[in-house]
N, C-alpha and C positions, 0 to 999 in steps of 0.2 A: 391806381385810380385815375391819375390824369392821362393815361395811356388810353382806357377805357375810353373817358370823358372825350378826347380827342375824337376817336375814331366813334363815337353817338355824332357828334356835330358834324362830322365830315358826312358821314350819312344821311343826316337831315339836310343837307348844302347839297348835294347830292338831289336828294328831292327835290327841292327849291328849281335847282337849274332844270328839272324836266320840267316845270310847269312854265317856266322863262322859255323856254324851245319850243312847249304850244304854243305860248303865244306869240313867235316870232314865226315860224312855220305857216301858223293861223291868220298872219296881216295884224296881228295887233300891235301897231308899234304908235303907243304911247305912252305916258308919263309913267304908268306903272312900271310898265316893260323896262324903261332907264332909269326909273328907280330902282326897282328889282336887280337890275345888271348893276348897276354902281354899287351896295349894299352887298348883294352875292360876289366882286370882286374885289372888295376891302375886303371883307370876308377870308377869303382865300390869301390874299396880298399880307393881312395880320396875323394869319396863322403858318405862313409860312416862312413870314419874319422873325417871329418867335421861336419858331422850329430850327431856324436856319444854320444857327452853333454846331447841333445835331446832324444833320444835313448834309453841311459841309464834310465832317466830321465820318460821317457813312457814306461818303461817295462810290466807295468802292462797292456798295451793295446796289445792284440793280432797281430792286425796290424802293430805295430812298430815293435813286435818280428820279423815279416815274415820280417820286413824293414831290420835288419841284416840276418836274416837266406838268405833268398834268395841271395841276393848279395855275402854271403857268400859263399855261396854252388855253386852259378854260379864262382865266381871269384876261388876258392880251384879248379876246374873242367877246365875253360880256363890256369891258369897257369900250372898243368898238362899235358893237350895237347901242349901248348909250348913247355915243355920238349920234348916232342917226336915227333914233326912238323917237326922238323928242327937239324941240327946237329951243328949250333953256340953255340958257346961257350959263348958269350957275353948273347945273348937271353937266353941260361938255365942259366946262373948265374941271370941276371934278373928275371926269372921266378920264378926262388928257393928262391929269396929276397923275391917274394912276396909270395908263400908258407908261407915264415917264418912268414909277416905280418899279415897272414889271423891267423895264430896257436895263434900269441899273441892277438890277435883282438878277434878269440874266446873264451880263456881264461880271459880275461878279461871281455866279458858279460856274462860267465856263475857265475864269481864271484861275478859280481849284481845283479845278481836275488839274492841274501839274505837281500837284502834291500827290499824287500816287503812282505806283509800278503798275506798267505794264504788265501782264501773264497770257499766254496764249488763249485764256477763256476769260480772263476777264478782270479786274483790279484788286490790289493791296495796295496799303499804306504805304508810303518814301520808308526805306528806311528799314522794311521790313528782314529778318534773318528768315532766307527761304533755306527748307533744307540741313535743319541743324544736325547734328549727331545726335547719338542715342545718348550721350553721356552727360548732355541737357537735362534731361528726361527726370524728372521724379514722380511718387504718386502724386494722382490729382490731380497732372497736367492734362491740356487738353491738346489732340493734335488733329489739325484740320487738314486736308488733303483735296485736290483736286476732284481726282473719280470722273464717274459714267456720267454723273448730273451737273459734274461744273460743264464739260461740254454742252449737254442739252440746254441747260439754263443760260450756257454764255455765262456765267460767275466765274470769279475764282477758285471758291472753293466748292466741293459738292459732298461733303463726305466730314465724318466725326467721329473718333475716338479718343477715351479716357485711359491716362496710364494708372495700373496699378501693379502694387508689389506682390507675387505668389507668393508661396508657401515655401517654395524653392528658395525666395530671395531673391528675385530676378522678375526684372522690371516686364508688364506684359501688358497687352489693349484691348482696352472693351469694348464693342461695339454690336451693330447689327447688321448684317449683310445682308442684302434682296434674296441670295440664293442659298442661305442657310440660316437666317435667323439670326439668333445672341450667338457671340464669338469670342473666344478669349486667343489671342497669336502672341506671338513672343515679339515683344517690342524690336527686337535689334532685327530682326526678320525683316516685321514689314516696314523699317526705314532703308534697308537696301533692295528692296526690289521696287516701291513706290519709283525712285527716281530712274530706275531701269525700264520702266514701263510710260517713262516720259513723263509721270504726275511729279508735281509739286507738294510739299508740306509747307504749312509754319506751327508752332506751336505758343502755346498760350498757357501763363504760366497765373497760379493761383497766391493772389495778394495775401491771401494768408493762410500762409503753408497749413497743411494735413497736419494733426496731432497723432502721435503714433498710435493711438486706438482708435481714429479714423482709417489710417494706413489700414491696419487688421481688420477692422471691420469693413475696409474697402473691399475687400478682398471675398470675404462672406458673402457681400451684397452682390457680388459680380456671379458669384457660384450658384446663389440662390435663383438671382432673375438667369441664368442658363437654364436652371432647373425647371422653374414656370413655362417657360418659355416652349420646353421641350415637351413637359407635359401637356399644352393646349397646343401644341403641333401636333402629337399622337392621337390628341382627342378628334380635332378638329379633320382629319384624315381619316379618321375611324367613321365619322358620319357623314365623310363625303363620298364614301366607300358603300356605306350601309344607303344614301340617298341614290346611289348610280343604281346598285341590285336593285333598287324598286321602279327603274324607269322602264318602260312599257319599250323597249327598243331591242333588235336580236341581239344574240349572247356576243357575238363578234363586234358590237360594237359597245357595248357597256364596257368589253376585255380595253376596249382601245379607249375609251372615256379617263377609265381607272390607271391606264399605264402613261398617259400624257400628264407630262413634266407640269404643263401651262392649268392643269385642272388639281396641281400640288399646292396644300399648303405649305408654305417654307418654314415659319415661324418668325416671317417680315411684318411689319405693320404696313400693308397697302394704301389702307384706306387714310390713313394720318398721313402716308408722305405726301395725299395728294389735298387733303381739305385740315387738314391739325388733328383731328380727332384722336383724344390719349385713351390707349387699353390701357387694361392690368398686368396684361400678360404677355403681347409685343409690343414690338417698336422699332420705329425708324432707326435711323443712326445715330444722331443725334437728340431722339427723342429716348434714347436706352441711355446717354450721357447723361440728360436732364432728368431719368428719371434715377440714375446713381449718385448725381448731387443731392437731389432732393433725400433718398432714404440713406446718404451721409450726413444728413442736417447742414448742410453748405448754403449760406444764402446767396440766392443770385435770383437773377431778374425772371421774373414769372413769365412763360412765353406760352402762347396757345389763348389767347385772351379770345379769338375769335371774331364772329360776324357782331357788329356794333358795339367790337367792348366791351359785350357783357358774360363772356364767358361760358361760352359755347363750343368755342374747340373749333367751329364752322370755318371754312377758307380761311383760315393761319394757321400755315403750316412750319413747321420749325429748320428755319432754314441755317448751314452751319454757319453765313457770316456773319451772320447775327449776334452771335460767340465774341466778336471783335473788338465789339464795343459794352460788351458784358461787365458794369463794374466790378464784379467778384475776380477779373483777369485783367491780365495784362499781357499784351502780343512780347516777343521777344524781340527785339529789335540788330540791327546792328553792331549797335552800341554793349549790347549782350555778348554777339559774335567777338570783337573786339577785346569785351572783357575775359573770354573765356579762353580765346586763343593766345595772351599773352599769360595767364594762369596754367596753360596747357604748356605752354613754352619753357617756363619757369621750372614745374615740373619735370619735365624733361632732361632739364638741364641738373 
């Protein structure tokens, strides 16, 4: 609810500042205009002081950085125009207070990025276990991976799957691939070739373990959405097939419409990876994760909340770092590593 609540206000501040740019654009520079700018840059300055815990805390995600840059750069640029809107003296001292706000506000996030790792696309936490073994791995862990869209995105992570236990007994990942839809792989597979292919993992472990008829029923739900999944690819193929035969174009080129790969449904969600929007029947990668917490009865943080928070689905799309700071998890750390290789040791011995 205060997720929502945030992002209604940031939209209406948002409006605000376009009508503060008419009138600066326009020559209007007076009292409103510095009032307006002072008001819309507390504004900003209180909400991102508030946020800042959080903030700090998600540095590693791209889109929290832009959460202080922007407010920043917007609020350093309205309290400016105050200074020179108006000739009050009360309003530049106001304004120049928050000047000074923003200069310690940025000083202070540029001193936190030293609390994170480096990765060749983009940040994780100090501290972080990149890379664990498989024998980390239980059901219901989540394991996030580099991929095709941590490069495009510049993140760390681009990419999400859920472990679960077959039938076999034998730890396996659920997820959605661009070029095939729902996927079930065998866990110990794709952690040796991940790192052969140059990506990265971490895994993300669940505060409160799977109950063994969550485990079994984890396992149903994985088969079931393959199953959907498969059946609205066949459908959706079927009428894209019966739409080609009906277009008015030679038979040589309807043959070539129907045989191209790029005019295939995969049985990927497209249209969610790029604005949030949740099917029934695909999904992203991480939106086939969210949607096998959800029908395991797992509580975790609602995500897809959308355009103004009200729960639309519109431009929020489910991004995997997201996952990071999910209270239902918790990242593996070092500290994990440490623990597990001196119990690995012991064993041994």
């Amino acid at each position: 609810m205060l997720s929502r609540l945030r992002k209604f206000l940031v939209a209406s501040a948002n409006l605000v500042l376009l009508w503060l740019m008419f009138k600066l654009v326009t020559g209007q520079l007076d009292w409103g205009l510095a009032l307006g700018s002072i008001l819309l840059s507390a504004f900003w300055l209180g909400l991102t002081t508030l946020s800042l815990r959080g903030l700090f805390t998600t540095y590693y995600d791209k889109m929290s950085r832009l959460r202080i840059q922007l407010p920043l750069i917007s609020g350093v640029i309205l309290a400016v125009v105050a200074l020179f809107a108006n000739d009050s003296i009360v309003l530049r001292s106001i304004a120049g207070a928050e000047l000074l706000a923003w200069l310690v506000l940025y000083f202070a996030w540029r001193r936190n990025a030293t609390a994170f790792l480096t990765t060749p696309h983009g940040l994780l936490p100090l501290g972080t276990w990149v890379n664990p073994p498989v024998d980390v791995l239980k059901p219901g862990y989540m394991v996030l991976t580099s991929g095709a869209m941590a490069r495009r995105m510049k993140q760390a992570l681009g990419h999400g799957e859920v472990v679960v236990r077959g039938d076999d007994g034998k730890l396996k990942l659920f997820s959605a691939y661009m070029p095939n839809g729902t996927v079930i792989n065998k866990a110990d597979q794709l952690l040796r070739i991940w790192p052969r292919k140059g990506e990265h993992y971490v895994v993300l472990r669940l505060k409160q373990p799977l109950t063994e008829e969550q485990i079994q029923r984890g396992w149903l739900i994985a088969q079931g959405m393959l199953s959907e999944n498969k059946i609205w690819r066949e459908e959706a193929n079927t009428k894209r097939q019966a739409f080609i035969a009906r277009l008015w174009l030679p038979q040589s080129w309807r043959t070539w419409l129907d045989k191209k790969s790029a005019f295939t449904t995969t049985g990927y969600d497209w249209l969610g990876l790029f604005i949030g929007f949740k099917a029934k029947n695909r999904w992203t990668c991480v939106g086939a994760c969210a949607e096998w917490y959800g029908r395991n009865r797992l509580k975790m943080r609602h995500y897809g909340t959308g355009l103004l928070g009200i729960g639309t689905g519109i431009l929020d799309p489910i991004q995997p770092q997201r996952y990071l700071d999910d209270p239902a998890f918790e990242l593996l750390t070092d500290t994990d590593r440490r623990e597990w290789e001196s119990t690995s040791t012991g064993a041994e011995k």
